[in-house]
C-alpha positions as CSV (number, residue, x, y, z in Angstrom):
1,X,0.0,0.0,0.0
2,X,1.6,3.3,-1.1
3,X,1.3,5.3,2.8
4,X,1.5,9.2,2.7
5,X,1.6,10.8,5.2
6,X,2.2,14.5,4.5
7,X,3.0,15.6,8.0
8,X,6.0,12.9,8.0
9,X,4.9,12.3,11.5
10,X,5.6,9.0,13.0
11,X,4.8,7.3,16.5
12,X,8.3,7.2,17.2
13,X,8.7,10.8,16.4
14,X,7.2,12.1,19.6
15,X,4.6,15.1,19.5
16,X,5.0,17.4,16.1
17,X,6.6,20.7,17.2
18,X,3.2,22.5,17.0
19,X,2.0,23.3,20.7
20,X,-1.3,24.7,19.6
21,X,-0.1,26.2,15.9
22,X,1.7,29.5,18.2
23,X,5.0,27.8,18.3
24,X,6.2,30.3,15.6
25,X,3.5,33.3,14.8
26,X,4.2,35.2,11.8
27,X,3.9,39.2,12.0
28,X,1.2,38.9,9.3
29,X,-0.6,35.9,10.6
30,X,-0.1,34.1,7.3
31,X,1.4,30.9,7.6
32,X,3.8,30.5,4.4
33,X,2.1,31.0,1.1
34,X,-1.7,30.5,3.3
35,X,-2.8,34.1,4.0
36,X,-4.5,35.2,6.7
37,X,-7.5,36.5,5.4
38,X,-9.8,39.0,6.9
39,X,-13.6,39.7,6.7
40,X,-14.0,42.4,3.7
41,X,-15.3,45.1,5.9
42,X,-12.5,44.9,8.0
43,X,-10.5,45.4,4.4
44,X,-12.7,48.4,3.5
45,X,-11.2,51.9,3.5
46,X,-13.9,54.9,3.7
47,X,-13.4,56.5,0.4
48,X,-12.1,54.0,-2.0
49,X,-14.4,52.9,-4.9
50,X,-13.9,50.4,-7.9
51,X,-16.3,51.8,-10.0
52,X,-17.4,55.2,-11.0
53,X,-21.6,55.5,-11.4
54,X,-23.1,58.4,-12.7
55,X,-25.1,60.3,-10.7
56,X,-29.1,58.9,-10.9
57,X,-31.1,60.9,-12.9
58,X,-34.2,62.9,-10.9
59,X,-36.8,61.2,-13.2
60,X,-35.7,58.1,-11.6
61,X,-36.1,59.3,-8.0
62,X,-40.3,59.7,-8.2
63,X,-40.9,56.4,-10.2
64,X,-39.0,54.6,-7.0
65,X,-41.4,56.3,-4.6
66,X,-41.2,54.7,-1.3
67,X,-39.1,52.3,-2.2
68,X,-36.0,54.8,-2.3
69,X,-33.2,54.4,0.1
70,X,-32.9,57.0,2.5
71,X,-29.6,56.0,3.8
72,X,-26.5,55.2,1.8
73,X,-26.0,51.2,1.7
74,X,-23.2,49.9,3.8
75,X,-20.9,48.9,1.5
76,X,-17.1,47.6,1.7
77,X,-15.0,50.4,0.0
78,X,-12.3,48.5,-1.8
79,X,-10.6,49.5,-5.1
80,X,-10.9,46.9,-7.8
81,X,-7.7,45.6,-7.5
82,X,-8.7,44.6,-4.0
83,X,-11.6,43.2,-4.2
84,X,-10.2,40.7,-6.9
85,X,-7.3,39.8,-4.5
86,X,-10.1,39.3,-1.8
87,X,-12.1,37.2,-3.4
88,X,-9.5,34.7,-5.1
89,X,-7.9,34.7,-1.7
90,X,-10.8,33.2,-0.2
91,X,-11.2,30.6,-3.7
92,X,-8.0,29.1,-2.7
93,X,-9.5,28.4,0.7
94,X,-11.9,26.3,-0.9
95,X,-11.7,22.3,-0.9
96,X,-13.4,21.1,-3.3
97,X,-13.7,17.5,-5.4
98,X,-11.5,18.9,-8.5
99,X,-8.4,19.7,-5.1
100,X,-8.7,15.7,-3.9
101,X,-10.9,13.1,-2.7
102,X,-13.8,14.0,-0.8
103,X,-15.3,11.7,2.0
104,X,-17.8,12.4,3.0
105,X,-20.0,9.6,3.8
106,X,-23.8,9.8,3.2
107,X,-23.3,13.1,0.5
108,X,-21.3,12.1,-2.1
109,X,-18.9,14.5,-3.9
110,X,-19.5,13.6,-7.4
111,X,-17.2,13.8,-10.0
112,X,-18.5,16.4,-12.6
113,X,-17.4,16.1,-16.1
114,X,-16.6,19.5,-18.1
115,X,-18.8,18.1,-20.8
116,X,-21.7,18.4,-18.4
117,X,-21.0,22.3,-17.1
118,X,-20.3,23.3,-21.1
119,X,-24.0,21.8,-22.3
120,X,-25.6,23.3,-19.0
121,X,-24.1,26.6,-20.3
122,X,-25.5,26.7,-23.7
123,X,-27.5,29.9,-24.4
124,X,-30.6,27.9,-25.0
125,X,-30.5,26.2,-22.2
126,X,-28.9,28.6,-19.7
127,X,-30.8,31.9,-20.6
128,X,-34.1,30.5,-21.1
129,X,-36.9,31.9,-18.8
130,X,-39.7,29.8,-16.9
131,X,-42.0,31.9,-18.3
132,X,-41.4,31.7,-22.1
133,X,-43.9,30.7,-24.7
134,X,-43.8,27.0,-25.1
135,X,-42.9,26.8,-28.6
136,X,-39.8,28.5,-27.9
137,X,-38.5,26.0,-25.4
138,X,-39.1,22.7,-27.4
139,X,-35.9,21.4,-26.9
140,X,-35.6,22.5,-23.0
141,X,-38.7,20.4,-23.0
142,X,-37.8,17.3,-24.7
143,X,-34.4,17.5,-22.3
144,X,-36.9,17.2,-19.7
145,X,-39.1,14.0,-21.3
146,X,-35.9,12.1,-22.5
147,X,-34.6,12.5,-18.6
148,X,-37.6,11.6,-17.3
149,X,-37.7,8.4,-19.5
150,X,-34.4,7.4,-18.4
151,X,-35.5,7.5,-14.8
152,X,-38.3,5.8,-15.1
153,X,-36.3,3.1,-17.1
154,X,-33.7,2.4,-14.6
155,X,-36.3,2.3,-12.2
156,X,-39.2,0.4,-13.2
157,X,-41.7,2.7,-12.4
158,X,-44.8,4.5,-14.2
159,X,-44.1,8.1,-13.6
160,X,-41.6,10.7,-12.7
161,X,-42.2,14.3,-10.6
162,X,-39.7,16.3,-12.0
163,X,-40.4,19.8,-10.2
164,X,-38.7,19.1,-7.0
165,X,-35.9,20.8,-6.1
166,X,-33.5,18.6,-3.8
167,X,-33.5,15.3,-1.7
168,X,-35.7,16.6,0.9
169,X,-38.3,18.0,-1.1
170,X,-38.6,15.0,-3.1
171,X,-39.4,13.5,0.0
172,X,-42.4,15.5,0.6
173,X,-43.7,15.5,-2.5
174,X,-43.4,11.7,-2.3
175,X,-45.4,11.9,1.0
176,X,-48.2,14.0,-0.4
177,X,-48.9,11.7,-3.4
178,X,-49.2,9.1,-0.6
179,X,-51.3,10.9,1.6
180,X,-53.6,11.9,-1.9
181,X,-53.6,8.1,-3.0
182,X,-54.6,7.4,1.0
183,X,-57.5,10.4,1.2
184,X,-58.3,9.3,-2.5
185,X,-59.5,6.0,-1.2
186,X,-60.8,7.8,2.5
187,X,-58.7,6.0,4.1
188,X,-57.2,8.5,6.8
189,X,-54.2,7.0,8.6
190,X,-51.9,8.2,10.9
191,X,-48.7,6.9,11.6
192,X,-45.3,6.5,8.9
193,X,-42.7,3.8,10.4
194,X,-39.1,5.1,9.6
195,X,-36.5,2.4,10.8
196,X,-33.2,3.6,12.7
197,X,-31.0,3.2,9.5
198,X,-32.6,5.4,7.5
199,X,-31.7,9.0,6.8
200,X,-32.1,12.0,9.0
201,X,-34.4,13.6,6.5
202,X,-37.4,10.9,6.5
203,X,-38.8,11.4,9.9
204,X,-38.5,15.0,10.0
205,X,-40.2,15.4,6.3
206,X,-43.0,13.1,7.3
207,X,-43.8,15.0,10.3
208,X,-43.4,18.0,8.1
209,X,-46.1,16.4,6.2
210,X,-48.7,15.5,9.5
211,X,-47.8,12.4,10.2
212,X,-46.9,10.7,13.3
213,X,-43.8,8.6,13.3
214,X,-42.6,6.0,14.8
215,X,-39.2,4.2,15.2
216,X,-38.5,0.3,13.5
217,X,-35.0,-0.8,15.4
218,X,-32.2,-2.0,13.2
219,X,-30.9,-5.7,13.5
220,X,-27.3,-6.5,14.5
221,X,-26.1,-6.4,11.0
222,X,-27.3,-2.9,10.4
223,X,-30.9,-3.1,8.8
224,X,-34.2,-3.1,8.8
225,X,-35.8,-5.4,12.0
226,X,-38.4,-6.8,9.7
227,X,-40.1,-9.1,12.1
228,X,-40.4,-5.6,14.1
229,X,-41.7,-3.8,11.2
230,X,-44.3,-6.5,10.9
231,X,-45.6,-6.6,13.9
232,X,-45.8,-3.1,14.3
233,X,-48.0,-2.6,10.7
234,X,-52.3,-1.9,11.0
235,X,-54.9,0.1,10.2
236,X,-53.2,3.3,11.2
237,X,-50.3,3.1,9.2
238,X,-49.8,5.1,6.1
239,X,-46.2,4.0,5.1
240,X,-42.6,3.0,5.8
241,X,-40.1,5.3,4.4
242,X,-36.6,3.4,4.3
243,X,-33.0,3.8,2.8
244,X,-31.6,1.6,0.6
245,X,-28.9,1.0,0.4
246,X,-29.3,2.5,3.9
247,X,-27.0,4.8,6.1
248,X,-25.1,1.9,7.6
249,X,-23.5,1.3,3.6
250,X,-26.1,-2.2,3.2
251,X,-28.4,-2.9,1.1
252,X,-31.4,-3.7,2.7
253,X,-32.1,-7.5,1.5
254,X,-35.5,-7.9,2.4
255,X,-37.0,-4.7,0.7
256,X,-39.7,-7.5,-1.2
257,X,-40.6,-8.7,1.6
258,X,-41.0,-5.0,3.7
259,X,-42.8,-3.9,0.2
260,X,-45.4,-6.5,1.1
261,X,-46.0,-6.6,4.3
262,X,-46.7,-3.1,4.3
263,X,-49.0,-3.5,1.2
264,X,-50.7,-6.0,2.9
265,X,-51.4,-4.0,5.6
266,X,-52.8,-1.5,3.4
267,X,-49.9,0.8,3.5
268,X,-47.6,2.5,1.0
269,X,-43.8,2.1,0.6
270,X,-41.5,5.3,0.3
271,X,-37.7,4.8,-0.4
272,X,-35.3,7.3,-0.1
273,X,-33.1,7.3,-3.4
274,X,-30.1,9.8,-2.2
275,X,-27.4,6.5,-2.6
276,X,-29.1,5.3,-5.8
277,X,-26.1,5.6,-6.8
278,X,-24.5,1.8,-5.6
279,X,-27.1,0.1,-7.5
280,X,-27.8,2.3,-10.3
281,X,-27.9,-0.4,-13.9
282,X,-28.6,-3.2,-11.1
283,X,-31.8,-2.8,-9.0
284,X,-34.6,-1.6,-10.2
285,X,-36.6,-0.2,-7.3
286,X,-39.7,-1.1,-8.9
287,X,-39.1,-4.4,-9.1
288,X,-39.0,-4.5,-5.2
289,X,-42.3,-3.0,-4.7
290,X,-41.5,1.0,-3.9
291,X,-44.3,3.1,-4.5
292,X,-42.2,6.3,-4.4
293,X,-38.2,7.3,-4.5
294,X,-36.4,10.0,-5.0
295,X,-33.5,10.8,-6.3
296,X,-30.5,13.1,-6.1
297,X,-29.9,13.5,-9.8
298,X,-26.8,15.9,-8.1
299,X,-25.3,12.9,-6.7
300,X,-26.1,10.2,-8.9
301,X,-26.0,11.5,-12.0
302,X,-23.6,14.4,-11.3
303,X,-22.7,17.5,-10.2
304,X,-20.9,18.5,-6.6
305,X,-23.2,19.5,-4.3
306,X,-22.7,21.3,-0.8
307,X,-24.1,24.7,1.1
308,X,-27.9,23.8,0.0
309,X,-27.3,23.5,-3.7
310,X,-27.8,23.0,-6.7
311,X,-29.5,20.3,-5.5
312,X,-32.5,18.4,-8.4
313,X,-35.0,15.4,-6.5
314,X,-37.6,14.4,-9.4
315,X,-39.7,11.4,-7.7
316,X,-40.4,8.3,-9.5
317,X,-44.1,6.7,-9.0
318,X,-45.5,3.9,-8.8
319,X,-49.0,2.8,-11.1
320,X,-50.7,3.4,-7.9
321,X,-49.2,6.6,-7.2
322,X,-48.7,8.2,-10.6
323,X,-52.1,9.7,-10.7
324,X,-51.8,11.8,-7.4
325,X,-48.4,13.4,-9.4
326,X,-48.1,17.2,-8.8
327,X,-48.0,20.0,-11.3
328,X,-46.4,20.4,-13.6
329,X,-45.5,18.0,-15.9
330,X,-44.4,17.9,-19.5
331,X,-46.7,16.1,-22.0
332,X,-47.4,15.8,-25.8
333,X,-50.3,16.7,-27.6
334,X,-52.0,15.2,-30.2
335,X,-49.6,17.3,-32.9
336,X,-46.6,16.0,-31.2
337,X,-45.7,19.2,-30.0
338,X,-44.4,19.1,-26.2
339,X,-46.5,20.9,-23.6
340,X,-46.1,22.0,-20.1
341,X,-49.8,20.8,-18.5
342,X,-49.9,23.7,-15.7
343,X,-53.3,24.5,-13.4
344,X,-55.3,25.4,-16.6
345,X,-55.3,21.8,-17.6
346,X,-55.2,20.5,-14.5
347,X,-59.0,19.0,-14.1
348,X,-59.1,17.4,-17.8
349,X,-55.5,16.2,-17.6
350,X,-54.4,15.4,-13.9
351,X,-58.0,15.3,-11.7
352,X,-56.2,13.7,-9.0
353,X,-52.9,15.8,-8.8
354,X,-52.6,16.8,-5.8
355,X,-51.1,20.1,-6.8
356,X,-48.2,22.1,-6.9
357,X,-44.9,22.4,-4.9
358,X,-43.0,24.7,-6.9
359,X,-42.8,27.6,-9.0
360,X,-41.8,26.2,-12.1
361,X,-40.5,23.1,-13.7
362,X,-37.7,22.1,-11.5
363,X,-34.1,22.7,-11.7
364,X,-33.3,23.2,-15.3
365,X,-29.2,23.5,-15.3
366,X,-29.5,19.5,-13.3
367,X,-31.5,18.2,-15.8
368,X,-29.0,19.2,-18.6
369,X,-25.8,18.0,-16.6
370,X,-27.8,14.8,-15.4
371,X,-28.7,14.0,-19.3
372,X,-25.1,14.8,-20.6
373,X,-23.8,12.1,-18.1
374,X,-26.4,9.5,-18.6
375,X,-26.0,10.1,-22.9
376,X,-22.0,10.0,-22.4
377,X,-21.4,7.0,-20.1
378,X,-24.7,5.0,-21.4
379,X,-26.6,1.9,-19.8
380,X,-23.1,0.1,-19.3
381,X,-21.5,2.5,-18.3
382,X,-24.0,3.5,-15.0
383,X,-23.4,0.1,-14.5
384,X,-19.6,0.2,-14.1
385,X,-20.5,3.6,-12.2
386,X,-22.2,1.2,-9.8
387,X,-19.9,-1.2,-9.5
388,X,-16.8,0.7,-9.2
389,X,-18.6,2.7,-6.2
390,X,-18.7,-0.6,-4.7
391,X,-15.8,-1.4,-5.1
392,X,-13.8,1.7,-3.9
393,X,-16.1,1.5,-0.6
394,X,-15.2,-1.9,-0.3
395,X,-11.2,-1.2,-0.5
396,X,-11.3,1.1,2.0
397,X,-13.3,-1.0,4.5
398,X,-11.4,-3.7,4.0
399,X,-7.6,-1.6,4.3
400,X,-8.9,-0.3,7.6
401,X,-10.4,-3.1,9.6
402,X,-7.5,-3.8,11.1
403,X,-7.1,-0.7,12.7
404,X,-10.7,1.0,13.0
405,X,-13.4,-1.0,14.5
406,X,-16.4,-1.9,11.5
407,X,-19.4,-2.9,12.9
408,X,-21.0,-4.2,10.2
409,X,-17.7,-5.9,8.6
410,X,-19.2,-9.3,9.2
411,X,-22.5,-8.1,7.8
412,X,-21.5,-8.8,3.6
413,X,-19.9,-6.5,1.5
414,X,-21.1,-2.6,2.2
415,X,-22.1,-0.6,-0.9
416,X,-21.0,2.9,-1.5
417,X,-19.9,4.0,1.8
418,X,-18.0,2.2,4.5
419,X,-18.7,2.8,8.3
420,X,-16.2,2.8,10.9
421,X,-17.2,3.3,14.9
422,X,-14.7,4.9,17.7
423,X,-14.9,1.7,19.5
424,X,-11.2,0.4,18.8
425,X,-9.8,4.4,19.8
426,X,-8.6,4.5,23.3
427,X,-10.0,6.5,26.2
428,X,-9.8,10.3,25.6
429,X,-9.4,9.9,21.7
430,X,-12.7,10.6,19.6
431,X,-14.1,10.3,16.4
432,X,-13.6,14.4,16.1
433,X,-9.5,14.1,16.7
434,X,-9.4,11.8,13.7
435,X,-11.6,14.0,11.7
436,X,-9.5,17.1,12.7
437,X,-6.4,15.1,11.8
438,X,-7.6,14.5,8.5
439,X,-7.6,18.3,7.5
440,X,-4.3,18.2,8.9
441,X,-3.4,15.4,6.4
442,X,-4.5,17.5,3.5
443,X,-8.6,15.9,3.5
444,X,-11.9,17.0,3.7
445,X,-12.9,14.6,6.7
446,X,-15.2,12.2,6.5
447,X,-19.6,12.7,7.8
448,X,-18.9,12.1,11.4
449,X,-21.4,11.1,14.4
450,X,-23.6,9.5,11.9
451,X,-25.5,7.6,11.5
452,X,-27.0,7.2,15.1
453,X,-26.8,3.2,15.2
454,X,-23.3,3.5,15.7
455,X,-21.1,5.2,18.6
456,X,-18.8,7.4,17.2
457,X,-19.9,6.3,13.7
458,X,-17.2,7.6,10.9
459,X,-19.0,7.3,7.4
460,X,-16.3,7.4,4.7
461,X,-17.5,7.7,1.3
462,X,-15.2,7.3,-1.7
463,X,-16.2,8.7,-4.9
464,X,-16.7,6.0,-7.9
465,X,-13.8,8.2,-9.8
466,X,-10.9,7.9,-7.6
467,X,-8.1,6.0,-8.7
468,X,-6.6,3.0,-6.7
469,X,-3.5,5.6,-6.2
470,X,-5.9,8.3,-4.8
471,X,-7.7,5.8,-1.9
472,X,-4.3,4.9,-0.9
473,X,-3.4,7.9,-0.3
474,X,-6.7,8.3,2.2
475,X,-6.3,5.1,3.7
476,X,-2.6,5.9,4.7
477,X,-3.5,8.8,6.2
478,X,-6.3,7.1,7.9
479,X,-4.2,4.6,9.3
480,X,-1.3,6.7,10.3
481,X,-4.5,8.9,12.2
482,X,-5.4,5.6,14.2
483,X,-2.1,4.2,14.7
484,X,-1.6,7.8,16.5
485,X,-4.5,7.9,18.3
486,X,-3.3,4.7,19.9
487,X,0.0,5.5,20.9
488,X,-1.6,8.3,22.8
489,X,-0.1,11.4,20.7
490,X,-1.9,13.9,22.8
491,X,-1.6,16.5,19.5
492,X,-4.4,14.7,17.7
493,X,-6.4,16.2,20.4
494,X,-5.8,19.7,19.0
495,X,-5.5,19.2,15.2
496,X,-5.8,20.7,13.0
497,X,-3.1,22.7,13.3
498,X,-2.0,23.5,9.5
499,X,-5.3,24.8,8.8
500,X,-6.1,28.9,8.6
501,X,-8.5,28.1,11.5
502,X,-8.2,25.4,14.5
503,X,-10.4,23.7,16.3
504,X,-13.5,25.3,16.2
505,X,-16.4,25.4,19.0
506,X,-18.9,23.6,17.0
507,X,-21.8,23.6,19.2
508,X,-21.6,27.3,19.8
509,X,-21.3,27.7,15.7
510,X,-24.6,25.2,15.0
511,X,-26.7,26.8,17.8
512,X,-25.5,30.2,17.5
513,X,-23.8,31.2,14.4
514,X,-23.3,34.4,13.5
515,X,-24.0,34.8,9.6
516,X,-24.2,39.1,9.7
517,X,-21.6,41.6,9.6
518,X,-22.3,44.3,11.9
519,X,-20.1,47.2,12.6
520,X,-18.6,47.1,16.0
521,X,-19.3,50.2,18.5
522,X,-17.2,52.9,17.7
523,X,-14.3,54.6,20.2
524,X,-15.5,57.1,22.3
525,X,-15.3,60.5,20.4
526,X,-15.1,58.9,16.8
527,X,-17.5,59.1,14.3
528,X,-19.8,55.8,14.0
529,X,-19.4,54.1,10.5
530,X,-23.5,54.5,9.9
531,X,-21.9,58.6,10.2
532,X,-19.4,58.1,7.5
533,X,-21.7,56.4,5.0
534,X,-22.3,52.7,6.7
535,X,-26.2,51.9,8.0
């Protein structure tokens, strides 16, 4: 195995010469070539403009009416020159896919072909307008069918809700067509079962949605308890909503048999498709008797995702569910011509929709990037995607078992993801020093603390495109991390130290982050900023 370990730290070593990153302060607070980098108002000089605007003209003042500012806008006054060297400053502090691998475990960081971004920027495709006559956007339309056949293709179902806008909105509208399909039949029920292994997301959408949930425990080997979900299904229960493969990295072998039971029952199946990915070209989700699924057509199907977007979550339906599709939907007419069927046409072409969730017609730049990669790599070559996902997740599991505890090791071969727990760390190391140590190693860590089943859970997810060259280089530093943490090296408990910024309080920035710039109180005898032009 070709080890790196870009610190050049070793046990024998002793502690690096770091002592909390102040060993050796620079003047400047840059470390090397890494500059310190302040926030832009604290760059701004009162004065300084990159622009020059001419003055507005008074026939524009009465036509803004109320709506004129009556106190100049608090801008950072920067000349051009700084501004630029701002902003690409703060670019290079940015880790992204196209700098190294990215881990993290449950979110994949997908590679993203150039080929996608240059058809997504086409002028037809990127300057069109939502509100455009129809037979302008013919071929933004047919992008839109074509996708939507593909999806339904690769997963055996009868219809697809493009309009949603990411994972968790998918969810939802998945929810509503089950609780339309449900009312449809006046059959009001109460309850959605959502098993330990599933994702965060589930139960909070489908008490988002009314519903009452209620916990199915996970067997030893990390899935669904299905003698527990059984026994647990009645009258009041509108649906399961499970992950598959689930958050522990399995696939969740007895999906048929959960599909049925909770039909039998009288209930409806939701899956959450965010790790379609591992079995994309293999499973067809229909086939195991899902109702609803969506999925992450920025993680499947391409495109790095991260801070809320883009994110694209069309829904796939079942026969039983495709009536009770929302608005709107693209369909042809009887001159071929493609049509967007919107409230108007609602009545005589979708009575039973029950409505719509969003603006327009979902996320238009996704649908081009997520066609581009399914039309370049083909049906065999999702496939491979599949497999080599698999197979990546697998090489890392199996490189690191001897020196990470894996819980569900014994549990057959994990899909996209492998999970680690803190159980083999010794007392006083956690799951957050080998995170921290990770940055330190020159890696975006891993999704930590999740998912629940698991103490101290470390979810490492390997993208299908890395190279056997690239995971080595991960796994070494992995392994170098835990060999560390058991010889006691007491620095791992303040990593990262090579990083612009240490060790954060995380608590205090997730319950109280501060996301605002306001100017601090001025001296005693100065002139506040809201004086010389700020608000």
């Amino acid at each position: 195995m070709n080890s790196i370990n870009r610190s050049g730290w070793k046990p024998e070593m002793g502690a690096p010469d770091v002592h909390g990153g102040e060993a050796s302060p620079t003047a400047s607070g840059d470390r090397a070539l890494n500059l310190e980098e302040p926030l832009i108002f604290e760059l701004r000089s009162e004065g300084k403009c990159g622009v020059d605007f001419d003055d507005v003209p008074e026939a524009l003042s009465p036509a803004l009416a109320k709506f004129a500012r009556k106190a100049p806008v608090d801008l950072p006054a920067l000349a051009e020159p700084e501004t630029v060297r701002h902003y690409t400053r703060l670019s290079r502090q940015n880790y992204a896919i196209d700098l190294g691998p990215f881990p993290l475990g449950s979110c994949t960081m997908k590679h993203n072909p150039r080929l996608n971004e240059a058809v997504a920027r086409m002028p037809g495709f990127a300057d069109i307008h939502p509100l455009q006559p129809m037979d302008t956007v013919q071929g933004a339309y047919a992008v839109i069918e074509q996708l939507s056949d593909w999806l339904m293709k690769l997963t055996n179902m009868s219809a697809v809700a493009m309009s949603p806008k990411a994972g968790a909105h998918g969810e939802l509208c998945g929810i509503l067509c089950i609780r339309a399909a449900l009312e449809a039949r006046g059959d009001a029920r109460e309850v959605i079962l959502v098993p330990e292994s599933a994702h965060g997301t589930n139960p909070a959408t489908a008490a988002f949605a009314g519903y009452r949930v209620e916990d199915i425990p996970a067997t030893k080997d990390g899935r669904v308890d299905l003698q527990a979900l059984k026994a647990r299904l009645g009258p009041d229960v509108a649906g399961v909503m499970i992950t598959n493969p689930n958050t522990c990295g399995l696939f969740e072998r007895d999906m048929k048999a959960i599909s049925d039971a909770v039909h039998a029952a009288g209930g409806l199946v939701y899956c959450d498709g965010a790790n379609f990915n591992a079995i994309v070209g293999k499973v067809r989700p229909g086939d195991l008797g899902i109702d609803a699924m969506h999925i992450n057509l920025h993680k499947t199907f391409s495109t790095p995702h991260g801070g809320g977007g883009p994110g694209s979550g069309p829904v796939v339906l079942s026969a039983a569910l495709a009536p009770f599709a929302p608005i709107p939907f693209v369909r042809r007419d009887d001159k071929g011509r493609l049509r967007m069927v919107e409230e108007r046409q609602c009545t005589d072409q979708a009575p039973q929709s029950f409505g719509r969730m969003a603006a327009f017609h979902g996320q238009m730049g996704m649908f081009t990037r997520a066609l581009t990669y399914m039309l370049s790599h083909g049906a065999d070559g999702l496939r491979q995607v599949a497999e080599d996902a698999v197979l990546n997740a697998n090489y890392i599991l199996r490189s690191l078992d001897d020196v990470l505890d894996a819980p569900f090791a014994d549990a057959g071969p994990c899909m996209h993801e492998a999970l680690f727990s803190d159980d083999d760390l010794p007392e006083g190391m956690t799951t957050l020093d080998i995170a921290k140590g990770l940055i330190d190693e020159g890696f975006h860590p891993m999704t930590v603390y999740f998912p629940l089943v698991v103490h101290g859970a470390m979810l490492v997810e390997p993208t299908e495109t890395e190279s056997k060259m690239g995971l080595d280089r991960l796994i070494g530093s992995l392994r170098s991390l835990a060999q560390r943490a058991k010889a006691g090296d007491e620095t791992l408990k303040s990593a990262p130290h090579f990083a612009p910024r240490r060790r954060m309080d995380e608590t205090r920035a997730a319950r109280k982050p501060v996301l605002t710039w306001k100017a601090p109180p001025s001296p005693a005898g100065e002139p506040a900023l809201c004086e010389l032009g700020g608000s």
